[in-house]
N, C-alpha and C positions, 0 to 999 in steps of 0.2 A: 445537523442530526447525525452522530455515529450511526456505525452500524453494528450490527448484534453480532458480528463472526466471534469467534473466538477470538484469540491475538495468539502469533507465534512466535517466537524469539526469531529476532532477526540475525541469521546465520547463512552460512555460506551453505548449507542443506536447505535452509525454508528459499532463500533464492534460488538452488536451482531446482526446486518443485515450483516454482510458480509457470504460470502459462506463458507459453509466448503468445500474448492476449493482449487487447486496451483494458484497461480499467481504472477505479478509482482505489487510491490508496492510500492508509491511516498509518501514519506512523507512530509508535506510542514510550512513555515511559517505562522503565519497571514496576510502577504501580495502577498501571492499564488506563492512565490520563494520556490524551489523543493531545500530544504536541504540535504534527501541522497533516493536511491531508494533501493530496496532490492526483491528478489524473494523467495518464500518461500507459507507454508501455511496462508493462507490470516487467521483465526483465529488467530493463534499462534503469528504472526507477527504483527497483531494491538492490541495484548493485552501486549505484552510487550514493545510495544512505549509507549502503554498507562501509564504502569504504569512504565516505567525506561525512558525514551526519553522526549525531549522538542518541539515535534512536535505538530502543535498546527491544523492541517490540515492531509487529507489522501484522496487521490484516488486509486484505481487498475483496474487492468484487470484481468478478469480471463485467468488461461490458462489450458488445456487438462492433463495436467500433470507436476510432478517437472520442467524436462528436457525444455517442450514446453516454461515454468516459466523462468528459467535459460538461454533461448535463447532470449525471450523478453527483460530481462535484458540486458542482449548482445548488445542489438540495441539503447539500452539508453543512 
C-alpha cells in the first residue's frame, strides 16, 4: 500500500529537510510510479539514492523508531 504524501523531487534541498528520524520511504519515478520502498534512517537513505539510485522523486513517513520504520514497511 503507498502512501498518500505528496512526492518531492529528490534534491539535495528535499534531503536536507528531511528529519533526522526512522522511517519508511517511497522512492518514485517522474510520473509518481513508486519504484522500491525501503525503511531506514530517512538522512542516510535519501542521500544515497541521491547519489547511487535513479529515483528521480521521494516521499516518507516518519516513524517512533527502527522497529515502528520496519513495520510500516511491512504494510506496503
Amino acid at each position: 500500500m503507498s502512501r498518500r504524501k505528496q512526492w518531492r523531487p529528490l534534491t539535495r534541498s528535499t534531503v536536507g529537510s528531511a528529519p533526522a528520524a526512522y522511517g519508511l520511504v517511497e522512492f518514485g519515478d517522474g510520473d509518481g510510479a513508486v519504484l522500491r520502498a525501503t525503511a531506514g534512517f530517512l538522512p542516510d537513505e535519501l542521500r544515497e539514492e541521491l547519489a547511487y539510485g535513479d529515483a528521480e522523486a521521494v516521499r516518507w513517513e516518519r516513524a517512533q523508531s527502527r522497529e515502528h520504520a520496519e513495520r510500516l514497511l511491512d504494510e506496503t
